[in-house]
N, C-alpha and C positions, 0 to 999 in steps of 0.2 A: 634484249639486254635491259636489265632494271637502272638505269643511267642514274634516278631518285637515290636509289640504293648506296652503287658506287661513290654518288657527290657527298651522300650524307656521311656517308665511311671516310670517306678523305676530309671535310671537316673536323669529323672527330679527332680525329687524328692530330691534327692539326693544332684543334683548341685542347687537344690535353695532354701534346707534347710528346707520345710514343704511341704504337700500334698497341703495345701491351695494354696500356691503360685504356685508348681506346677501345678494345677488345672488351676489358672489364665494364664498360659504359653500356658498350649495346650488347654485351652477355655472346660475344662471340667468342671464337678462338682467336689468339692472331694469325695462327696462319691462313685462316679464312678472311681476315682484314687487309693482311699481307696481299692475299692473291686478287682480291677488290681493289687496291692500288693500282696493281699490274695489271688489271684489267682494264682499269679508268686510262692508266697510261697506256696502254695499245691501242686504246680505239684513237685518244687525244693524239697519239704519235708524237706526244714528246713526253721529257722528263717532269715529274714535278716534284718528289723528292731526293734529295739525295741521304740514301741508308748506307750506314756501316752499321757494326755490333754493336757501337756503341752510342752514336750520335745520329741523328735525323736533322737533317736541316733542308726546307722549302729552297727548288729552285728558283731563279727569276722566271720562270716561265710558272715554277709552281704559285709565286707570290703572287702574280695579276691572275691566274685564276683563280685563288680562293677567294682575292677580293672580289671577283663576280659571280662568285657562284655560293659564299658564304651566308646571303640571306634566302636563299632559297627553301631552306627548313621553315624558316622562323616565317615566308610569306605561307605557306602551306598549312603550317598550325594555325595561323592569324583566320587565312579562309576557313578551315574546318572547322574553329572554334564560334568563328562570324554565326556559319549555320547548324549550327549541334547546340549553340547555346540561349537560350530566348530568357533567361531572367534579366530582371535588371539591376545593371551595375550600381552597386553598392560600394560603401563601405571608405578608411581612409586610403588616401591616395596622394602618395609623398615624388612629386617630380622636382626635377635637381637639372638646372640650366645654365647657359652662359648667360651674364649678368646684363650685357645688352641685349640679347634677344630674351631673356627675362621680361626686361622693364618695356622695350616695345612691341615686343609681339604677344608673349603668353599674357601678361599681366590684361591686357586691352579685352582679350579674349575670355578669360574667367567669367565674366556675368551671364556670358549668352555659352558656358560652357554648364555651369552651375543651374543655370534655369533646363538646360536640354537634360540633365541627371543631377536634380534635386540630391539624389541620395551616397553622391559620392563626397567627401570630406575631403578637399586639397588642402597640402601641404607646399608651397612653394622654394625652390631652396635654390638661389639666383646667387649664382659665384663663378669667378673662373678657373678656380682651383678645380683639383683633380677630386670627383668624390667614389667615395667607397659603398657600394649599393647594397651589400649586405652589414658592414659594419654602421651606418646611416639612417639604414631603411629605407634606402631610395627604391620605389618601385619601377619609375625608366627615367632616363634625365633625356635629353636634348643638347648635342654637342656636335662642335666644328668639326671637319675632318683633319687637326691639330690634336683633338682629345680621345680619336680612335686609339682602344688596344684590344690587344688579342683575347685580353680575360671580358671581353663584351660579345654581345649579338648585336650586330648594327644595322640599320635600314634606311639607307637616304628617301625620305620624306620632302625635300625641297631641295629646290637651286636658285639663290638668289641673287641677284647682280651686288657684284663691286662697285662702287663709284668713285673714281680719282676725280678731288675736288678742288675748288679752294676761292678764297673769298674774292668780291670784286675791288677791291683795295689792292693785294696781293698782287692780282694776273697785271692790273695798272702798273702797277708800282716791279716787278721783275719778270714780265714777259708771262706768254701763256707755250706752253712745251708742248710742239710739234708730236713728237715720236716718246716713248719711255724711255728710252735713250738719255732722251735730256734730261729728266726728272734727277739725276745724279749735277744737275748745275742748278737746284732748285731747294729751298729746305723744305725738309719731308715732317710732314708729323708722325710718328713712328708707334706704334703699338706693341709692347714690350709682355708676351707672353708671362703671365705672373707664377705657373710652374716649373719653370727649366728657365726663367729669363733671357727666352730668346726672341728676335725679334719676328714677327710673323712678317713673311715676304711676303713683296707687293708682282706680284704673279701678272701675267701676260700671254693669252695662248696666240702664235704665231705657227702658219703655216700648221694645223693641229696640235706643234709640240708648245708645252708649259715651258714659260722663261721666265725666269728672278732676274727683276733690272735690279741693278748697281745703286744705292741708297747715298744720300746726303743728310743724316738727323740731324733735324734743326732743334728738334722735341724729343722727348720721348716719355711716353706714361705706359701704366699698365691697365687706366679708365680710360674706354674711349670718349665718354662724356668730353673727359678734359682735353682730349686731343678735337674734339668735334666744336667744340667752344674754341680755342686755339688757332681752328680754319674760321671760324667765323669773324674773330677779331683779327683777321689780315697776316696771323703767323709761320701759313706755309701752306702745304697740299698734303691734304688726309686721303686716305683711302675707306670710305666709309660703307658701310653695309647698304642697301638702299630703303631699308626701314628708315635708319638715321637721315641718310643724306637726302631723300625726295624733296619730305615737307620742308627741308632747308633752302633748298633750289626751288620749291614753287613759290618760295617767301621772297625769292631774290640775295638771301642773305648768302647763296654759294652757289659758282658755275661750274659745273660739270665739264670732264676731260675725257676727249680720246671716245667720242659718243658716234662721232662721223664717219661711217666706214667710207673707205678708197677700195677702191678698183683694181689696185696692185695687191700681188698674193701675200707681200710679209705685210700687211692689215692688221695691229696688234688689237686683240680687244681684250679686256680686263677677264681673268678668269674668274667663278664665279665663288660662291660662298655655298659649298654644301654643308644644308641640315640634314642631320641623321637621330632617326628614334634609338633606343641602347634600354635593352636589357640584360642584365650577367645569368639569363639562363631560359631555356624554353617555356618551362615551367612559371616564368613570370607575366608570361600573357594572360593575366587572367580578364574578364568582361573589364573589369574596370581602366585597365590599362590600354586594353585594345579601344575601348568607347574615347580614351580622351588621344592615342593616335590618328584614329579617323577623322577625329576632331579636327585636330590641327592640319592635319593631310589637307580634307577639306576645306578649313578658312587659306592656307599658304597659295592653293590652286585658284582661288577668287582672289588672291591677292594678286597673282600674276595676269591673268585675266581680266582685271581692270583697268 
């Protein structure tokens, strides 16, 4: 059974919203994409679409498997292109990031990015607005798993810790919180998603399942600068990325939360920050894009490893 085959057919699917159109993509019939579904579902022994005539809508068993099995194309192309392609990457190259790991992680990186492929021409575009990759030029951005959508190819690239913080004036002055629990009798500095204005939850995996504690805004921005300055000057407990919050706590200017595991099984520990690479199509891996993913892949795994 060609499993490659079926995954790739159930993607397509997926990302262009009917078998018909999928069909048109990879030049098949749909009753041949059709019977590739049905196939994928017999071996899987569960549903993953649900068809009528007229509508197709992803089960919940279809929805967690496209999210792991959706990069799978795009890791396949990345390897074959790795060794089918020996020129060197050239040319411009326009990446599009969130504005805090813009400013501390890519921007740090660029010199010894720039010296490894002289002949590549960056473009930086550090926002946390939603950008449009063909209407832009973005050739791949760098986004939270907040900024996933369907019209992307995504590749988680990193996992970086959370860190619930907050200054030593603060913990003095209203107690240090036990459990996430209490962080709802504590003012929170809050981070206000600048697309949809919502607020991004402060996440906890317990017992393996994800839990959203209960918020008290004391703050609320849509800069984490300004929420990270705000923990510093004794205003409350951020939940900061750990690019941000390290060199803060090795300064003393902020203590770390909720760092100590216990022995007992509800053990909350902060869920993490995954980075993901994003291109809007296969066809966008070209050497230059793939040379500055590896890139980052590899500086993100010496980060963690240090």
């Amino acid at each position: 059974m060609d499993m490659l085959g079926l995954i790739e057919n159930f993607i397509r699917v997926v990302e262009n919203g009917s078998i018909a159109a999928a069909a048109r993509v990879k030049g098949m019939s749909p009753a041949a994409v059709s019977q590739s579904l049905s196939r994928l579902e017999t071996h899987l022994g569960v549903r993953l679409l649900s068809r009528t005539t007229r509508s197709m809508t992803l089960t919940e068993n279809g929805k967690r498997y496209f999210e792991k099995v959706r990069h799978i194309p795009y890791d396949i192309d990345l390897a074959s292109q790795a060794v089918s392609d020996d020129s060197q990457p050239q040319g411009p190259l326009c990446i599009a990031t969130t504005a805090a790991f813009g400013r501390y992680v890519i921007a740090p990186l660029m010199p010894a990015f720039k010296r490894t492929f002289p002949d590549i021409e960056v473009e930086l575009i550090s926002t946390d607005r939603n950008v449009d990759h063909r209407l832009e030029g973005v050739d791949v951005s760098i986004r939270i798993e907040a900024q996933l959508n369907d019209q992307l190819i995504a590749r988680k690239i990193a996992s970086l810790p959370f860190i619930f913080c907050a200054s030593p004036a603060y913990l003095a002055r209203a107690g240090i919180p036990q459990t996430p629990e209490a962080l709802s009798q504590h003012a929170c500095l809050v981070f206000r998603y600048p697309t949809d204005g919502r607020f991004l939850p402060w996440t906890f995996r317990v017992n393996g399942q994800l839990v959203n504690v209960k918020l008290n805004p004391a703050f609320v921005s849509d800069d984490i600068d300004i929420i990270k300055k705000i923990a510093e000057e004794g205003g409350g407990i951020a939940r900061l990325a750990s690019f941000i919050a390290q060199p803060l706590i090795d300064n003393g200017l902020l203590i770390p939360l909720f760092c100590t595991e216990r022995s007992d099984e509800s053990y909350a520990e902060p869920a993490p920050m995954n980075i993901y690479a994003c291109v809007n199509e296969r066809s966008a891996l070209t050497s230059k894009v793939r040379a500055f993913i590896e890139f980052l892949e590899g500086a993100m795994r010496e980060r963690m490893d240090s």
